[in-house]
Biotite code that builds the C-alpha atoms (Angstrom):
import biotite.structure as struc

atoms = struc.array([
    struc.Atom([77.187, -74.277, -58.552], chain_id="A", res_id=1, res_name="UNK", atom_name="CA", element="C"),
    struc.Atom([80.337, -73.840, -57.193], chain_id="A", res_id=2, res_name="UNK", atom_name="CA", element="C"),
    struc.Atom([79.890, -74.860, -53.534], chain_id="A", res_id=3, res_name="UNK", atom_name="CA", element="C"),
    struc.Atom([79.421, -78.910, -55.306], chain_id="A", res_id=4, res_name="UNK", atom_name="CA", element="C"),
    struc.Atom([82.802, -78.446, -57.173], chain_id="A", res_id=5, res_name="UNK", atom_name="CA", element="C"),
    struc.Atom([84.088, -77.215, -53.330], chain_id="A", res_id=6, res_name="UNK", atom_name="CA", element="C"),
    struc.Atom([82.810, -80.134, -52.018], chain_id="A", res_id=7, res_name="UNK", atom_name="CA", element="C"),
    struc.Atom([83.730, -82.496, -54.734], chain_id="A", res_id=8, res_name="UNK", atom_name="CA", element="C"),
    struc.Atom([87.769, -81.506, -54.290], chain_id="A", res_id=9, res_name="UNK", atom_name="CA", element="C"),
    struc.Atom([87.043, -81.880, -50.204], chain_id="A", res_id=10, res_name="UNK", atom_name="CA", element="C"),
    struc.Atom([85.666, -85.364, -50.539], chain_id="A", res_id=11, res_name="UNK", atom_name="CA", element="C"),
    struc.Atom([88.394, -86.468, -53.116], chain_id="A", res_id=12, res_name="UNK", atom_name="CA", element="C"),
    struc.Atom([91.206, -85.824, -50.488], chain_id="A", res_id=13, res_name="UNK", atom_name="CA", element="C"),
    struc.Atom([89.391, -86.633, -47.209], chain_id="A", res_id=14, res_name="UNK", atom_name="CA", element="C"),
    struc.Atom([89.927, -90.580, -47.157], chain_id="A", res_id=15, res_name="UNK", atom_name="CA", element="C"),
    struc.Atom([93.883, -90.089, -47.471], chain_id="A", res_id=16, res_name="UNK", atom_name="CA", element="C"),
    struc.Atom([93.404, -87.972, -44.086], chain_id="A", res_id=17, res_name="UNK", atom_name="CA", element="C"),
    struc.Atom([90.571, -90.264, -42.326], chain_id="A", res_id=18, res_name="UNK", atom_name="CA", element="C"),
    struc.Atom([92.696, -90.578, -39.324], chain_id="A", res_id=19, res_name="UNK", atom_name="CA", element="C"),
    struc.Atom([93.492, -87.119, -38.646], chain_id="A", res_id=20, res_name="UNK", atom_name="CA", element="C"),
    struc.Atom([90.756, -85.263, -39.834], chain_id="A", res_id=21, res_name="UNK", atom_name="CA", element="C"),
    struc.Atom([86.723, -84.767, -39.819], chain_id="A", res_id=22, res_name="UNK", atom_name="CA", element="C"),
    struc.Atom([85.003, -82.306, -42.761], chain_id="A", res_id=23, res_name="UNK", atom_name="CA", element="C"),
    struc.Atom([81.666, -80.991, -42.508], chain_id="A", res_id=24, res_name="UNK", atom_name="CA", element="C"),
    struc.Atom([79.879, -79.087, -44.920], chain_id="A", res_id=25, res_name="UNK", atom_name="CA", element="C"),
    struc.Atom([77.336, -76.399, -43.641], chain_id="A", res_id=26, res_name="UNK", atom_name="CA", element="C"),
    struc.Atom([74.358, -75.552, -45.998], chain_id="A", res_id=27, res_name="UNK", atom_name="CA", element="C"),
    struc.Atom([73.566, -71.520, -45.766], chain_id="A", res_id=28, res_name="UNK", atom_name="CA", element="C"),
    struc.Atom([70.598, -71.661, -46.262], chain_id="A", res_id=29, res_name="UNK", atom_name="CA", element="C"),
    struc.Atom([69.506, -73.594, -42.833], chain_id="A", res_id=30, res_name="UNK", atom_name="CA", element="C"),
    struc.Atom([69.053, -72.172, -39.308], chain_id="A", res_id=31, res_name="UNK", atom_name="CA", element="C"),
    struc.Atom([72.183, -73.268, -37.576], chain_id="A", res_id=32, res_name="UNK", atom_name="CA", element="C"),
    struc.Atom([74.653, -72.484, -40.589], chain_id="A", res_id=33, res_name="UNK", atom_name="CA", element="C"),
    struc.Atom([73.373, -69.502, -41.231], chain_id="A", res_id=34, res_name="UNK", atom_name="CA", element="C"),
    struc.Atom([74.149, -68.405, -37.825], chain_id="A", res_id=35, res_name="UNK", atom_name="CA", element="C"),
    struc.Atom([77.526, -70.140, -38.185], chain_id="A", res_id=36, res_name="UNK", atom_name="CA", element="C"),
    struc.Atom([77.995, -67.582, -41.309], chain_id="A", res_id=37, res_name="UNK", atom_name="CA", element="C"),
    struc.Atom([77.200, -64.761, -39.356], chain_id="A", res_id=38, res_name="UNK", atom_name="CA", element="C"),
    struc.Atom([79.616, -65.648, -36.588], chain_id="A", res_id=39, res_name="UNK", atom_name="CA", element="C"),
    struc.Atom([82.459, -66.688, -38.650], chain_id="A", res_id=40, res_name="UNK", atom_name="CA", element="C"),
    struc.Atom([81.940, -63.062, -41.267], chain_id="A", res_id=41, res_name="UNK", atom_name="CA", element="C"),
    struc.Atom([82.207, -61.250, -37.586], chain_id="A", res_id=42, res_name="UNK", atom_name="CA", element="C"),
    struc.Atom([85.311, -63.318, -36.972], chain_id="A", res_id=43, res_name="UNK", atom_name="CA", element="C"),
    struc.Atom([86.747, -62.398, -39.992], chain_id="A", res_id=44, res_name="UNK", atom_name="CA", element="C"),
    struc.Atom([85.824, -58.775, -40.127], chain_id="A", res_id=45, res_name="UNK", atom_name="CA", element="C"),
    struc.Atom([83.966, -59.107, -42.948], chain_id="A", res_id=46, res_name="UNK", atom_name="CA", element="C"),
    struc.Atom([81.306, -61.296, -45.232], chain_id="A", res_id=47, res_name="UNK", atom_name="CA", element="C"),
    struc.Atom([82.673, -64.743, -45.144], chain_id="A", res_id=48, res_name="UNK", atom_name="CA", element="C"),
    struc.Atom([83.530, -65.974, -48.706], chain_id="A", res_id=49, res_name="UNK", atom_name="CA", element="C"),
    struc.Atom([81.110, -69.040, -49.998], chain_id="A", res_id=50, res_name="UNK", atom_name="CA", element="C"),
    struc.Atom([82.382, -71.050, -50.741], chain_id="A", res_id=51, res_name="UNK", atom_name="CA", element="C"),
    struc.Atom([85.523, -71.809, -48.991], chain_id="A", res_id=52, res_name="UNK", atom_name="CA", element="C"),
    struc.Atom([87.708, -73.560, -47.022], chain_id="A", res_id=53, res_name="UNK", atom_name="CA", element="C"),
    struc.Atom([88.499, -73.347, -43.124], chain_id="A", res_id=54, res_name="UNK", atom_name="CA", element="C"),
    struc.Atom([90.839, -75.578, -41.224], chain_id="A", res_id=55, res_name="UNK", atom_name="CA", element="C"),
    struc.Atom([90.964, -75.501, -37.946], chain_id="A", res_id=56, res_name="UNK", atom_name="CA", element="C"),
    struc.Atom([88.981, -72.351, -37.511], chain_id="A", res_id=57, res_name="UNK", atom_name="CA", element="C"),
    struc.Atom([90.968, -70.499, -40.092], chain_id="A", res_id=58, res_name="UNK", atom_name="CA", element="C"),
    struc.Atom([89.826, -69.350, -43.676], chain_id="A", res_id=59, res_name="UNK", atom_name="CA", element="C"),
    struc.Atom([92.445, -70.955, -46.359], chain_id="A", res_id=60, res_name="UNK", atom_name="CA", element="C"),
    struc.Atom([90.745, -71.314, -49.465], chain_id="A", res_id=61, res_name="UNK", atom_name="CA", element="C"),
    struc.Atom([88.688, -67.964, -51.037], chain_id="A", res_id=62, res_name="UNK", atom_name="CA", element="C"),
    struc.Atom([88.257, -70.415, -54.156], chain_id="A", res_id=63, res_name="UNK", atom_name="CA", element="C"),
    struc.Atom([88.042, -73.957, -55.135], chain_id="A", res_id=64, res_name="UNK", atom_name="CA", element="C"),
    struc.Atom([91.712, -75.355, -54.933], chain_id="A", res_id=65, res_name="UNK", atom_name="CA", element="C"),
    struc.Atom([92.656, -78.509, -56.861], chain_id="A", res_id=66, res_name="UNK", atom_name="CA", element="C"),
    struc.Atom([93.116, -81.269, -54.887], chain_id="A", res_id=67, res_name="UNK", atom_name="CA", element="C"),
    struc.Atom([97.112, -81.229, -54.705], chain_id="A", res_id=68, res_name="UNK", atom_name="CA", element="C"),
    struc.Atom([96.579, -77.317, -52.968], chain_id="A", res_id=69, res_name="UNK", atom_name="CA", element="C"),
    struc.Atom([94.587, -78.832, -50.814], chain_id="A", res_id=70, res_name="UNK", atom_name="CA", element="C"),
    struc.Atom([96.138, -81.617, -49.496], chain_id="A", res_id=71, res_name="UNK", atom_name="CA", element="C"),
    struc.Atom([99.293, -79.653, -49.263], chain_id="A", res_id=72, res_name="UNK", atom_name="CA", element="C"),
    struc.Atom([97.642, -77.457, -47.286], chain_id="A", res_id=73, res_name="UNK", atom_name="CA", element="C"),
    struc.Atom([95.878, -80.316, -44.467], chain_id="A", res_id=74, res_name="UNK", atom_name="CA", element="C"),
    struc.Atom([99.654, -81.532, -44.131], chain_id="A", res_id=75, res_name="UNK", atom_name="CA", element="C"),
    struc.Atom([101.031, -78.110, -43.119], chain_id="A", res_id=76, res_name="UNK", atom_name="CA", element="C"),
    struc.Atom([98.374, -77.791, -40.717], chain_id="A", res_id=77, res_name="UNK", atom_name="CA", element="C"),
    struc.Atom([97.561, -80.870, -39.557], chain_id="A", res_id=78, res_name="UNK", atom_name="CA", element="C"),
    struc.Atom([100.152, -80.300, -36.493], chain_id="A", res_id=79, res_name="UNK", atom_name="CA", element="C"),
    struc.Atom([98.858, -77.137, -35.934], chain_id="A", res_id=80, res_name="UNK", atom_name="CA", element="C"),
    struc.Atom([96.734, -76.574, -32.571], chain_id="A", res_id=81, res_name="UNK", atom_name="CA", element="C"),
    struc.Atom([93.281, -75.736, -33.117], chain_id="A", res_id=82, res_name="UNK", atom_name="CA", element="C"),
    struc.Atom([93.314, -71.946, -32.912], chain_id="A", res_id=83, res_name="UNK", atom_name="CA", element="C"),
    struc.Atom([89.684, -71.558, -32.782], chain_id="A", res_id=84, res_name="UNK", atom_name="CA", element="C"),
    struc.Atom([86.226, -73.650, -31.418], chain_id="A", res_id=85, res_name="UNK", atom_name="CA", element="C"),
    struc.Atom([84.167, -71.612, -33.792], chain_id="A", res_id=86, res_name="UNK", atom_name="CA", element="C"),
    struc.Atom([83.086, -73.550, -36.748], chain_id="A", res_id=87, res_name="UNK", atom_name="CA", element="C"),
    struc.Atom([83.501, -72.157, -39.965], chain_id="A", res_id=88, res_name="UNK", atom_name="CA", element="C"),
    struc.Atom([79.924, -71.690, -42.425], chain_id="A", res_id=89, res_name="UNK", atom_name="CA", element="C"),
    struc.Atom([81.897, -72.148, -45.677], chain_id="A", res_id=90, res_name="UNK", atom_name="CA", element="C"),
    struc.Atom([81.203, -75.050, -48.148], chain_id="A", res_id=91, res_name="UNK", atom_name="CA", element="C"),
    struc.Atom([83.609, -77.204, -46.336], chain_id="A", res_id=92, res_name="UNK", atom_name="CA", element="C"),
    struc.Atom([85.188, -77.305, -43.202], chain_id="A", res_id=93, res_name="UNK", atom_name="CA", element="C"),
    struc.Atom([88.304, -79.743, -42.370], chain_id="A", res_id=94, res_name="UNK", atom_name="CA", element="C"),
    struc.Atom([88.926, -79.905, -38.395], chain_id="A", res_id=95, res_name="UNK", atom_name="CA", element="C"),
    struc.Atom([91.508, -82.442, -36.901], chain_id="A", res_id=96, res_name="UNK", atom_name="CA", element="C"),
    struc.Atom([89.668, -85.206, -35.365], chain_id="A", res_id=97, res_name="UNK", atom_name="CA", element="C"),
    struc.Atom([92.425, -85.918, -32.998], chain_id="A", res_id=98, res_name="UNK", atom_name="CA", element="C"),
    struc.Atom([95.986, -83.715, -31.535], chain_id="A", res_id=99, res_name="UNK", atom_name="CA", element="C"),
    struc.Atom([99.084, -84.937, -33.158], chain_id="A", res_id=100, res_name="UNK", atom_name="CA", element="C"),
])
């Protein structure tokens, strides 16, 4: 079950960011995230990967990263502006709760 070792790496690293950043994990196999899956695979041109990892509207992880790849990752976009309202239907989404 890969999508619970996605979400177990996501929840390991979200307290250090609790300030900056809200995570959400859709479930597939319900109404709403299955239309968020169709809307993000359209967005990206093709099926979306599940599980995976979007920040701010963005696909980053294909796989489950360790935790260090991941945190790395929230810092170098944590300034970043939101390039997207669409909400990703991957495993695990990580928005920023508030501009920096």
């Amino acid at each position: 079950m890969p999508c619970v070792y996605m979400t177990r790496v996501v929840e390991s690293v979200a307290p250090e960011f609790e300030d900056v950043l809200t995570w959400e994990k859709v479930i597939t196999k319900e109404l709403a995230g299955a239309q968020r899956y169709q809307e993000f695979s359209k967005l990206l041109g093709r099926p979306a990967p599940v599980p995976s990892i979007a920040i701010n509207g963005q696909l980053v992880f294909e796989t489950i990263p360790d935790p260090e790849e991941l945190k790395a990752c929230i810092h170098r976009n944590i300034n970043k502006p939101i390039l997207s309202d669409r909400k990703s239907p991957n495993a695990s989404q990580v928005t920023q709760r508030k501009p920096i």
